[in-house]
KOLFI-982258 format. One record per residue: residue number from 1; x, z negated, y negated of N, C-alpha, C in turn. Coordinates in steps of 0.2 Angstrom, whole numbers. Each point is the difference from the previous one (the first is absolute). Layout:
N
NUM,X,Z,Y,X,Z,Y,X,Z,Y
...
***
This chain:
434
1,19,373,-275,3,-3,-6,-4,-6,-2
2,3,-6,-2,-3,-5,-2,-4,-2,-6
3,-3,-4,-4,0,2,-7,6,-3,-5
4,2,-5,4,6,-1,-6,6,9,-1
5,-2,4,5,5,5,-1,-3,5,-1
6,-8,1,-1,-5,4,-3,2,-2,-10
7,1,-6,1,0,-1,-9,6,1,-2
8,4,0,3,7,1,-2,0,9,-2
9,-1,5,6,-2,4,-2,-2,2,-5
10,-6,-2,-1,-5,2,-9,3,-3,-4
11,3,-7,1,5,-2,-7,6,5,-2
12,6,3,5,2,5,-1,-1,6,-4
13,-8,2,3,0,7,-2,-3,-2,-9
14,-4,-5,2,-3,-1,-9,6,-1,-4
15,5,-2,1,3,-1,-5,5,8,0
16,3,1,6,4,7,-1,-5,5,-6
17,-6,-1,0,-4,8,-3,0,0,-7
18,2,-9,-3,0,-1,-6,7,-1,-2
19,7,-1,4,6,-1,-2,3,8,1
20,-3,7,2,4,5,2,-3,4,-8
21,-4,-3,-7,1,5,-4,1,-5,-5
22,-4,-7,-2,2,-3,-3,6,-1,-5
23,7,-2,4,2,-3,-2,6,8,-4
24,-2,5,1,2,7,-3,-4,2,-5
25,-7,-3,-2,-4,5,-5,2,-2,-5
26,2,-4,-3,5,1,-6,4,6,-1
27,7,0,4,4,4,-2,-3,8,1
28,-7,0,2,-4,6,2,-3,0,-6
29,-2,-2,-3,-5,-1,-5,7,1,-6
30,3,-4,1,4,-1,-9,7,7,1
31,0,1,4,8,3,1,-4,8,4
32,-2,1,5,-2,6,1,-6,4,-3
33,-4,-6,-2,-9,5,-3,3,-3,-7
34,6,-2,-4,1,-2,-7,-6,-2,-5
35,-4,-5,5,-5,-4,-3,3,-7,-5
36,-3,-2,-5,1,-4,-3,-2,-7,0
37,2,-5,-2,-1,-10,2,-6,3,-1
38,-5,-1,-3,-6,0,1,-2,4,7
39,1,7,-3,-4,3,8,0,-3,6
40,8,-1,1,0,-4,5,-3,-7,1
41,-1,-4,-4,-3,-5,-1,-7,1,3
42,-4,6,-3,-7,0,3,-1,3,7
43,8,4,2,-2,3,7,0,-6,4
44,5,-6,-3,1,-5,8,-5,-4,-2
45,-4,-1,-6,-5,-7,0,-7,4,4
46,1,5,5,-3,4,3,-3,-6,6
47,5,-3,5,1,-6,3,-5,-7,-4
48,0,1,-5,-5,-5,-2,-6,1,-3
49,1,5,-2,-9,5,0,-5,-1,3
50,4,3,9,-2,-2,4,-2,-6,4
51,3,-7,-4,0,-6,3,-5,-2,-2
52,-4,4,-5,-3,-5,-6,-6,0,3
53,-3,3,4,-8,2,4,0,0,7
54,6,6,2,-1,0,8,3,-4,3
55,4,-5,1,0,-4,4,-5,-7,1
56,-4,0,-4,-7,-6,-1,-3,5,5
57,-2,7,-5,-7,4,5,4,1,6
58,5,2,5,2,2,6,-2,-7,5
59,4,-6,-4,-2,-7,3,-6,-1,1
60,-3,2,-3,-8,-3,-1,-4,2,6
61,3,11,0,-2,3,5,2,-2,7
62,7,-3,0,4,-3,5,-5,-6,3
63,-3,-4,-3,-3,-8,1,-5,4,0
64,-4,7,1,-7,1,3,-2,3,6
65,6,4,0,2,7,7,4,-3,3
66,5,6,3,5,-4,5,7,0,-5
67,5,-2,-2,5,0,-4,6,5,4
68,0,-1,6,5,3,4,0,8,-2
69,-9,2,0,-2,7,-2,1,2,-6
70,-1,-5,-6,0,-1,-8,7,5,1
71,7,-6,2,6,0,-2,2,8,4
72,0,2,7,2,7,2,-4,6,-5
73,-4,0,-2,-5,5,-4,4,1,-7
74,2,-6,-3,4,-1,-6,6,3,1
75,4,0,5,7,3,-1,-1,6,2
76,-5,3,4,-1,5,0,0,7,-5
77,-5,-4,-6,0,3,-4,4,-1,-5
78,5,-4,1,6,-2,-6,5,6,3
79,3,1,7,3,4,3,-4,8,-4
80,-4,2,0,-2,6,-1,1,2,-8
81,-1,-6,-5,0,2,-7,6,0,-1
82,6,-6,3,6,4,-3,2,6,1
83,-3,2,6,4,8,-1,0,4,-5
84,-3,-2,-6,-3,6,-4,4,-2,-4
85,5,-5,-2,3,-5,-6,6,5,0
86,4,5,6,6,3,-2,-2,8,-4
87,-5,0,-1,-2,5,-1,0,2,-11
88,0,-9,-1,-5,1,-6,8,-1,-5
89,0,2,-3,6,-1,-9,-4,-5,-6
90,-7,0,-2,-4,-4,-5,0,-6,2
91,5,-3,-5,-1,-7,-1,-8,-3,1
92,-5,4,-3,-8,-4,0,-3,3,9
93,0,6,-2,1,1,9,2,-2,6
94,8,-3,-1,-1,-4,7,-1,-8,-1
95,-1,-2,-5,-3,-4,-4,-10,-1,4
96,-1,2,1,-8,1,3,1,0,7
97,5,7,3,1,-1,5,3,-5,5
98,5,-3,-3,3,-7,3,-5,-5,-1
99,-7,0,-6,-4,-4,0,-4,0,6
100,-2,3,3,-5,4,5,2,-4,6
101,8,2,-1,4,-1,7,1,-10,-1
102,2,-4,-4,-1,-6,1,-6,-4,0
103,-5,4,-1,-9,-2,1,0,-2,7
104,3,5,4,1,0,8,5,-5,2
105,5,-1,-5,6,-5,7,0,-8,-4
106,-3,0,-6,2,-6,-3,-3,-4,4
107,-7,0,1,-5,-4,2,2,-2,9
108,5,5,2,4,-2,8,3,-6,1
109,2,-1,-7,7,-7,1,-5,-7,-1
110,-4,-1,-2,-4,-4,0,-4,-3,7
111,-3,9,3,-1,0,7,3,-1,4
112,7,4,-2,5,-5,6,1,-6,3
113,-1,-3,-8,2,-8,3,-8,-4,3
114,-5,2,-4,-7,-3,5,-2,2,6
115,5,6,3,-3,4,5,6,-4,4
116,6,-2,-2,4,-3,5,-1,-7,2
117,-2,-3,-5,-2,-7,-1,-7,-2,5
118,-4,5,1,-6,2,5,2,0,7
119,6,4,1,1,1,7,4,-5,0
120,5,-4,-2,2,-6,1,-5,-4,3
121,-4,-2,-4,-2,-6,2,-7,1,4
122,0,6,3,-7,2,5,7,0,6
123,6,-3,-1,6,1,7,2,-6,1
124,-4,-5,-5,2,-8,-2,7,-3,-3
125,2,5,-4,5,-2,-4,0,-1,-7
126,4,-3,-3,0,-3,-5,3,6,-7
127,-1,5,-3,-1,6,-4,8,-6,-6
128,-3,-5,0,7,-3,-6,4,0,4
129,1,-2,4,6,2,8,4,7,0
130,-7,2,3,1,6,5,2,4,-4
131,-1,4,-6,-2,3,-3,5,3,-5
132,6,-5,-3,5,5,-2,2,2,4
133,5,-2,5,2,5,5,-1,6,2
134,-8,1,-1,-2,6,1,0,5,-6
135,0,-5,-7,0,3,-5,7,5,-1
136,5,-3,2,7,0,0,0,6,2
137,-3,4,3,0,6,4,0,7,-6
138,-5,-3,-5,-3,3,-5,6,2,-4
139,2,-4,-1,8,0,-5,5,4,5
140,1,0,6,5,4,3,-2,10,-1
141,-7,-1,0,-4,6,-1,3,3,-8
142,-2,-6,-4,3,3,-6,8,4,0
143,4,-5,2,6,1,1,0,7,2
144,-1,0,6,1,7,5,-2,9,-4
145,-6,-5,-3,-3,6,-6,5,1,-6
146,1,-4,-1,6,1,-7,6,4,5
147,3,-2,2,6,4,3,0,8,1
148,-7,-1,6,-2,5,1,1,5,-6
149,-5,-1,-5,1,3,-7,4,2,-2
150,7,-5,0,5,3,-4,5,3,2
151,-2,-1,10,3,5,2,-1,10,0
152,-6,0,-1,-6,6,-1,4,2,-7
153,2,-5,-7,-1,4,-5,7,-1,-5
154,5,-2,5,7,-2,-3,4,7,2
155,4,2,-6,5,4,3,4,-1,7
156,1,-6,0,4,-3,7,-5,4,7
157,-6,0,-1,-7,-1,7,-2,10,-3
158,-6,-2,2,-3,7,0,0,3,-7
159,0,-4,-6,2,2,-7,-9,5,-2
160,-4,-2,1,-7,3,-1,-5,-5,-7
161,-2,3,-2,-2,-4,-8,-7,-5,4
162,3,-5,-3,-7,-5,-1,-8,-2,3
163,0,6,-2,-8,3,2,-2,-3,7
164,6,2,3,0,1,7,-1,-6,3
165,2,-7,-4,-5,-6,0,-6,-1,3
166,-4,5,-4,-7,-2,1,-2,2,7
167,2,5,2,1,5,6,0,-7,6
168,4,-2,-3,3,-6,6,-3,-7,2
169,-5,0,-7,-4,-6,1,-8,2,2
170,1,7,0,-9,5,3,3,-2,9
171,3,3,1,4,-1,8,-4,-8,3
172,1,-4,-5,3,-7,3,-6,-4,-2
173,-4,4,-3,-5,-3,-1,-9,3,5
174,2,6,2,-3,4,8,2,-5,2
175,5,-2,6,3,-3,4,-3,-7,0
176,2,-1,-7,-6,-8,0,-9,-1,3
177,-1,6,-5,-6,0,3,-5,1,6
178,6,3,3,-3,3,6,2,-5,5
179,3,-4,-1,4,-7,4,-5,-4,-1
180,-2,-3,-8,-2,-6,0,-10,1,2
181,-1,8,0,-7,0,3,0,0,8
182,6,2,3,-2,-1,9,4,-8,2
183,5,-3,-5,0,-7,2,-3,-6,-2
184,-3,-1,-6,-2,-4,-3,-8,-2,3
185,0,-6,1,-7,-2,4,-5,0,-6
186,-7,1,3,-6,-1,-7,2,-6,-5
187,0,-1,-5,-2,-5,-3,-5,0,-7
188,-4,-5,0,-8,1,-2,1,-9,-3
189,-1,-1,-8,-2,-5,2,-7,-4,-2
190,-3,7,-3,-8,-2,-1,-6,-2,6
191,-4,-2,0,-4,1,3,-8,3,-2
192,1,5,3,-7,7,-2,-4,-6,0
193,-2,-2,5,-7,-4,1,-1,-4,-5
194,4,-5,-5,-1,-2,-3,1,4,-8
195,2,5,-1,1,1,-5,-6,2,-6
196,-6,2,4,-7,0,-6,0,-8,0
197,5,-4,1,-4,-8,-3,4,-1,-4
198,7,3,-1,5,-3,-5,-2,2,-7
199,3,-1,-5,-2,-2,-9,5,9,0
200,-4,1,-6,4,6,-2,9,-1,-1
201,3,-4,-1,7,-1,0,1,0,6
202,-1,-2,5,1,-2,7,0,8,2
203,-6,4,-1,1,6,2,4,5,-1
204,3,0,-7,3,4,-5,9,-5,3
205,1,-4,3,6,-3,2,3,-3,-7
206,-5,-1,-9,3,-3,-2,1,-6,-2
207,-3,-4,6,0,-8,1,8,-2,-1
208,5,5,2,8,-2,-1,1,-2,-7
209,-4,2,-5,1,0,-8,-2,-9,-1
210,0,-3,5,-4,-6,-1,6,-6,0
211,7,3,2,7,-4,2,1,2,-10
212,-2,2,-3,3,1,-7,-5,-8,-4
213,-4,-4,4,-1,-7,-2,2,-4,2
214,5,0,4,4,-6,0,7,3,-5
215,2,-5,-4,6,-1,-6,5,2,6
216,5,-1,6,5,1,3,-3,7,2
217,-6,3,3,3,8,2,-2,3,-7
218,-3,0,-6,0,1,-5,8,3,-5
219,4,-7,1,7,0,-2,5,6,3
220,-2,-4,9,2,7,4,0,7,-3
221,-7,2,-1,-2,6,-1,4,3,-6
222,-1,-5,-5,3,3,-5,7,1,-1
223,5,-4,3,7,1,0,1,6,5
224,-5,2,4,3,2,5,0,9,-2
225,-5,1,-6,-2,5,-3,6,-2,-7
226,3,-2,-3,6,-1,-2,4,2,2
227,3,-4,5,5,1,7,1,10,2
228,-7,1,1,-2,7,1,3,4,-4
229,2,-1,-7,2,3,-5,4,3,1
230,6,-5,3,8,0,1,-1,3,5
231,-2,1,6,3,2,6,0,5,3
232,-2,5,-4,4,5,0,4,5,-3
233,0,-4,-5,5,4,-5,6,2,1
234,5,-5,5,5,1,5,0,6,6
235,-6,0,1,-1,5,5,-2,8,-4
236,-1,1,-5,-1,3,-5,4,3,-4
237,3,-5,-1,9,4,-6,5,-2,6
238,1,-2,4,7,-4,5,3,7,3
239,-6,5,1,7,8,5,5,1,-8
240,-7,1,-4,1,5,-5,6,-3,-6
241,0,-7,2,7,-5,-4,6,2,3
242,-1,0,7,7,2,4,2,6,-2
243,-3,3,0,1,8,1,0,5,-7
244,0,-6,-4,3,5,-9,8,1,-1
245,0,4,-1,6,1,-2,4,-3,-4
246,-2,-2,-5,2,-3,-6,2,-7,1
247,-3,-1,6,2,-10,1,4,3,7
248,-4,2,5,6,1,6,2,6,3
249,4,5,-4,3,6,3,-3,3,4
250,-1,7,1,-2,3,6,4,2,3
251,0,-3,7,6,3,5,3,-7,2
252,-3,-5,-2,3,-8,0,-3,-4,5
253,3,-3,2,-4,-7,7,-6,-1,-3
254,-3,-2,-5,-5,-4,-1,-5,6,-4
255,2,3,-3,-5,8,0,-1,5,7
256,4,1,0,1,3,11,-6,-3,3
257,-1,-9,2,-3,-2,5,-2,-2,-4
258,-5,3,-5,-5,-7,-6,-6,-3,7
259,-3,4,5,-6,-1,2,2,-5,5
260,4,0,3,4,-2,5,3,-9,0
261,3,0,-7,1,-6,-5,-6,-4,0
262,-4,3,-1,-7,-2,-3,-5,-4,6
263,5,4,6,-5,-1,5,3,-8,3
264,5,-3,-4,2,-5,1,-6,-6,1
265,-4,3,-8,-4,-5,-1,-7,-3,5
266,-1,8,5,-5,-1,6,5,-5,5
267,6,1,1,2,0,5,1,-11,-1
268,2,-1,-5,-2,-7,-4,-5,-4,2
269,-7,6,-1,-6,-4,2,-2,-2,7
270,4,4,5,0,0,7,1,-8,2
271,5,-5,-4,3,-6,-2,-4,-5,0
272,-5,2,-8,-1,-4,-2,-8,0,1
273,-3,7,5,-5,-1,1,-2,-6,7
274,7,-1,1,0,-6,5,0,-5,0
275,2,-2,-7,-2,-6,-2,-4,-1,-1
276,-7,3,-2,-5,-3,-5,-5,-4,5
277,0,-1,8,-3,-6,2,3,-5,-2
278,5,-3,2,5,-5,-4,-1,-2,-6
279,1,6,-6,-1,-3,-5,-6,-3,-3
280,-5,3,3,-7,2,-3,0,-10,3
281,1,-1,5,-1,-8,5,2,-6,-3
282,9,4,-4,4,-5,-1,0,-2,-12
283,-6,7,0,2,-1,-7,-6,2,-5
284,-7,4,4,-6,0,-2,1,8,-3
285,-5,2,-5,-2,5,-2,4,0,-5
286,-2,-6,-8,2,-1,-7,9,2,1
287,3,-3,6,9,0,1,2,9,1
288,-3,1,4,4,8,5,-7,3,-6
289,-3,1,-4,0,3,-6,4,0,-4
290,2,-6,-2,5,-1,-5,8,4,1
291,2,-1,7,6,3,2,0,8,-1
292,-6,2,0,-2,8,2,1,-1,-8
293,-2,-2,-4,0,4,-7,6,-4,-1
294,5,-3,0,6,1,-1,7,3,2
295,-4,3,4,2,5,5,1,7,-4
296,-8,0,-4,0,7,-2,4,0,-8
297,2,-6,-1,4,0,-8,5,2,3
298,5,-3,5,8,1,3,-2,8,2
299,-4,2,2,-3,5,2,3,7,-6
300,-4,-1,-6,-1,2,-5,7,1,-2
301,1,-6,-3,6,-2,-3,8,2,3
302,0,0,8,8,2,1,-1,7,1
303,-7,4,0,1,9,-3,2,2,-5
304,-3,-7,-6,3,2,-7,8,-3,-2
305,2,-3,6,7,2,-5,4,4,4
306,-2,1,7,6,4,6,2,7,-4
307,8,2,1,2,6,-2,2,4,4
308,4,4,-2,3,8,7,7,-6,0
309,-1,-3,6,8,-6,1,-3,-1,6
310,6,-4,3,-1,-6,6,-5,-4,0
311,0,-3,-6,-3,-7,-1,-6,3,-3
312,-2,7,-2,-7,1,0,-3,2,5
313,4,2,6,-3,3,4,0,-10,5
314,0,-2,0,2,-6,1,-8,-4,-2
315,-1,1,-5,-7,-4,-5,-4,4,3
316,0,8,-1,-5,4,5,0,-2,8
317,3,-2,3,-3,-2,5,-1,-7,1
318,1,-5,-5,-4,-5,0,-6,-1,-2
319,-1,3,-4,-8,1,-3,-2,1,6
320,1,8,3,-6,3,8,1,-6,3
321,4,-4,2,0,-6,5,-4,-4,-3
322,-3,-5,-8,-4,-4,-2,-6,5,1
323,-1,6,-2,-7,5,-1,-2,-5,6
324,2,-1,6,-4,-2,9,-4,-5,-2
325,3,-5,-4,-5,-6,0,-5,3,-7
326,3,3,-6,-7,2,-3,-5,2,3
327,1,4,4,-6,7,2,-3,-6,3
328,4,-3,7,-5,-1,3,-4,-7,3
329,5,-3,-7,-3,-9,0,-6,2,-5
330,-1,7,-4,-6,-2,-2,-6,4,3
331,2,6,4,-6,6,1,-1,-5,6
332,4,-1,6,-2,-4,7,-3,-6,0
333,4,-5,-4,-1,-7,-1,-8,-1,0
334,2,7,-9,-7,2,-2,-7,0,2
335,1,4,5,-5,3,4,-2,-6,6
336,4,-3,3,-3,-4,4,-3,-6,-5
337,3,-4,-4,-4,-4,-5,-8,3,0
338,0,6,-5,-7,2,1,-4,-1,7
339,6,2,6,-5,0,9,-2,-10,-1
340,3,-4,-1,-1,-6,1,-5,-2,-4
341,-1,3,-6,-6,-4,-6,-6,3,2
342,-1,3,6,-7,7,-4,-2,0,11
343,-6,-3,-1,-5,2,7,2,5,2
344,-1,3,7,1,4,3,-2,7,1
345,-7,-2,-4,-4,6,0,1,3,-5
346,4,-1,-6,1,4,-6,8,1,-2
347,3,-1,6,8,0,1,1,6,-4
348,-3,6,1,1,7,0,-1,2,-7
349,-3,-4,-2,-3,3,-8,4,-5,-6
350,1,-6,2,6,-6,-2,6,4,-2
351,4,3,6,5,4,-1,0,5,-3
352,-6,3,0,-1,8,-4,1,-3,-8
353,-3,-9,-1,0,-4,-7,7,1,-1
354,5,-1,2,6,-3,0,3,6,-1
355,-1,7,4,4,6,-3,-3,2,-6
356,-7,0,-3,-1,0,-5,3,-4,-5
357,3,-6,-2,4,-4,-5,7,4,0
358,2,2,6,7,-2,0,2,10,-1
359,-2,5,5,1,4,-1,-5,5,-2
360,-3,-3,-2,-6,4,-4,-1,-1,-9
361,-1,-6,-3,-1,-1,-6,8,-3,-2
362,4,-3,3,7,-3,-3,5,7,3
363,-4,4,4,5,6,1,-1,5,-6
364,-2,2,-2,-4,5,-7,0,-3,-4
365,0,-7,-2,3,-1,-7,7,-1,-2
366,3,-1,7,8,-2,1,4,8,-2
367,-4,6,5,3,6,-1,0,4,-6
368,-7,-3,-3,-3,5,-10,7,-4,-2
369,-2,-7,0,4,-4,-3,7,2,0
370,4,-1,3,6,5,3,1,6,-3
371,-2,5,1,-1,9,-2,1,-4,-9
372,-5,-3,-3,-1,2,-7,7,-4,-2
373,3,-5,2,6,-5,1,5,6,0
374,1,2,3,5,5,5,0,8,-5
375,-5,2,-4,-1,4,-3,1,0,-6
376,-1,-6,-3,0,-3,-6,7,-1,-4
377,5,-5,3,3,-4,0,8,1,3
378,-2,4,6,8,-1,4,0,8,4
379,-3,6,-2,0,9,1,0,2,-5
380,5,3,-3,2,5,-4,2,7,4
381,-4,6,-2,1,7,4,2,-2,7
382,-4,-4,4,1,1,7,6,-4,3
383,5,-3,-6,3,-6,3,-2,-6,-3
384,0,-5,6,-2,-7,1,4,-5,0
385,0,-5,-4,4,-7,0,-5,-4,4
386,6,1,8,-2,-4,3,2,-7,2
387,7,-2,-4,3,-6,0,7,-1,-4
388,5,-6,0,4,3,-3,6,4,-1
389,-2,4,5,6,5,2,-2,6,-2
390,-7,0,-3,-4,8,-2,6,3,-6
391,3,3,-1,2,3,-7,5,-6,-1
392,2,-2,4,3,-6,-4,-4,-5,-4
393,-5,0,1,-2,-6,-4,0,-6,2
394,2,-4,-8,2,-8,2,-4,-3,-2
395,-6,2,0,-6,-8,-1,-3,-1,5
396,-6,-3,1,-3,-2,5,-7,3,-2
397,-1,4,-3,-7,2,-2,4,8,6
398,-4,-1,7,-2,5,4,-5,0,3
399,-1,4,6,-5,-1,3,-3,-5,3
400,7,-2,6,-3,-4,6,1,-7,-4
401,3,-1,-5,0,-6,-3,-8,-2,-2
402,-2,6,-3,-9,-2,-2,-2,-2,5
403,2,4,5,-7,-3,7,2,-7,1
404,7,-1,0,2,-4,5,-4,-9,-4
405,0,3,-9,-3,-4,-5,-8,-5,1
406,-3,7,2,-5,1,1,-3,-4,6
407,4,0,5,0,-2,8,4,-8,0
408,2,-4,-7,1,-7,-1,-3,-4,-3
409,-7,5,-5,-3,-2,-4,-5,-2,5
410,-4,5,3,-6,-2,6,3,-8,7
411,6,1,-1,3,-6,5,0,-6,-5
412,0,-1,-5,1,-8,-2,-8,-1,-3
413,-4,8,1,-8,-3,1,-3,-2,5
414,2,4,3,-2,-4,8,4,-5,1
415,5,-2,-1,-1,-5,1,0,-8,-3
416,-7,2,-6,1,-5,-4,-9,0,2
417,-3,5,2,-5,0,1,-4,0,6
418,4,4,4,-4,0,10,2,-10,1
419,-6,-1,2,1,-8,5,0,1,7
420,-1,5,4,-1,1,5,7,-1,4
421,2,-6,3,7,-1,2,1,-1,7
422,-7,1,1,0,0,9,-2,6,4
423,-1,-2,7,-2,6,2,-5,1,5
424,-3,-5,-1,-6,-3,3,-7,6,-1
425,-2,0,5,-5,5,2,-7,-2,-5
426,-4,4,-3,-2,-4,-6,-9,1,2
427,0,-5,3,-9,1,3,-4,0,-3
428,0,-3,-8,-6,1,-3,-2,8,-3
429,4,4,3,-1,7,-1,-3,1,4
430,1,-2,7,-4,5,4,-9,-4,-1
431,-1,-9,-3,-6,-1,-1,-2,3,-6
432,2,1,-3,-3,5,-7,-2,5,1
433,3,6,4,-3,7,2,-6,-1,4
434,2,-6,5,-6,0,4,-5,-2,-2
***
């Protein structure tokens, strides 16, 4: 097997092991363990707990050992902690143990992109090229995971409660491991011999903190921990909006197949993960950000007015079709921006920077933020106004309208304030580390 089909591979399974519980732990959380906007708020900002340390320390680790070893040893043990998640009923309980278990995979999706970015271009190809395509693989994994799912927990399929999620993503996450440690070649990018001569930042890998002095990765940083806020929120209330009664029947097309609808949204990014060589060439960084967060208003917004009709179920699947360019004009675009601005030898800890803004510190203030929003405001005894078809209501003060609020505000900041309009490889970065 070659390595574009060794990556492909791990792109698959990395994403199946995070789309086969994910996009169900809402309606597990809110509808089967009868947790509350908050609770649930703290179980999911679990994903960003986790962002907020370990993917710096794993990268770091990555850019001193082998990364190839880093990233198999990590699913390893992510595969083993979910198992224990069907077991628990305490909100604060699996609350700690979901934490444990995203200490082990958050810090993977960082690695996966510097670990593919490595084998790429030790093959001589070009990772902004070569590289969604191989991405794209990642997103089909999701897909296949979602269906999977909802075939295992719908009365239609095997009809088995939720739980059984996480079962699916311990499976898929062995499988990973054990594949990407007998195909993935060494990769190392310290060198022992010299490293009693480097500076304490250079040893500790946090030389990467040194891209937060120039004003363009700065701005980056910060919108992208903004950005971070919003991006999953969709993925966080989106089963659990299809799937209420009160807005879309049980026993209806779009409650029936909520997980399946939803996979629309993966199925979109297969699309538009295609495009971002092109756009990245044809429109720089400041453009296909901008699109991506106007992506997430329309995003936002055609969930808040779609109802139980044609024309809502119609809005609902225009939004999962726009979600393709939100996701992944800014996590992919993202991530390679970062691989362009940042030396070679601290690739791995650059990207661990980058999921610490985005799904680390912009994911945990997004998700409290959300729960106390969601708790406060639009949950009364367990039902939710989620738009304006909740109870009949005819204002605009819902939920997805907040997000979508929120997700227009950070776009007419960025772009009154990123100058970064190209997409030029920024070498005074790599002279400043060195």
């Amino acid at each position: 097997m070659n390595a574009k089909n060794k990556l492909i591979v791990i792109n698959f399974l990395q994403f199946f092991v995070w789309g086969a519980w994910m996009m169900t732990l809402a309606h597990y959380g809110l509808v089967e363990k009868g947790w509350n906007g908050k609770q649930f708020g703290l179980v999911f900002s679990t994903m960003g707990f986790a962002s907020l340390v370990m993917p710096i320390l794993f990268g770091i680790i990555a850019d001193k050992w082998k990364a190839n070893n880093v990233f198999s040893i990590l699913h390893l043990l992510f595969g083993a902690t979910m198992c224990f998640l069907p077991l628990i009923n305490s909100p604060i309980s699996f609350f700690w143990v979901l934490l444990i278990a995203m200490c082990f995979y958050m810090p993977t999706l960082g690695l996966n992109n510097s670990v593919g970015f490595s084998v790429l271009k030790n093959e001589g190809k070009d990772p902004t090229k070569d590289f969604p395509p191989i991405r794209v693989w990642g997103t089909v994994g999701f897909i296949v995971a979602m269906w999977t799912t909802n075939f295992f927990t719908k009365e239609w399929g095997l009809g088995f409660s939720i739980k059984v999620s996480f079962i699916i993503a311990a499976i898929g996450a062995f499988c990973l491991s054990l594949f990407s440690a007998l195909a993935l070649p060494n990769i190392r990018n310290a060198n022992k011999e010299t490293l009693h001569r480097k500076s304490f930042l250079e040893k500790f890998g946090l030389q990467a903190f040194v891209l937060f002095r120039q004003r363009k990765m700065f701005l980056f940083f910060l919108f992208s921990m903004l950005l971070g806020a919003a991006l999953q929120l969709s993925n966080a209330y989106g089963d659990a909006f299809l799937q209420d009664p009160n807005v879309f029947p049980k026993g209806g097309l779009i409650n029936n197949f909520s997980t399946i609808i939803l996979s629309f949204s993966q199925i979109s990014e297969t699309l538009f993960i295609l495009a971002i060589p092109f756009c990245m060439r044809k429109f720089g960084i400041k453009k296909v950000m901008l699109f991506c967060m106007m992506a997430w208003v329309l995003r936002f917004g055609l969930f808040g007015i779609a109802d139980n009709s044609m024309l809502g179920f119609f809005l609902i699947i225009t939004s999962c079709v726009i979600y393709g360019m939100a996701f992944d004009f800014f996590n992919i675009s993202g991530a390679l921006f970062v691989e362009q601005n940042t030396d070679t030898h601290i690739q791995s800890s650059a990207q661990g920077v980058f999921m610490l803004m985005t799904n680390g510190i912009g994911s945990v203030l997004g998700n409290l933020a959300a729960g106390y929003v969601i708790a406060n405001h639009f949950e009364d005894n367990g039902l939710r106004i989620w738009n304006i078809g909740s109870f009949d209501n005819p204002t605009c003060g819902n939920i997805w309208f907040v997000f979508a609020g929120y997700a227009a505000v950070v776009m007419i900041a960025f772009a009154i304030t990123f100058k970064g309009s190209n997409n030029q490889i920024n070498k005074s970065t790599n002279q400043q580390i060195k």
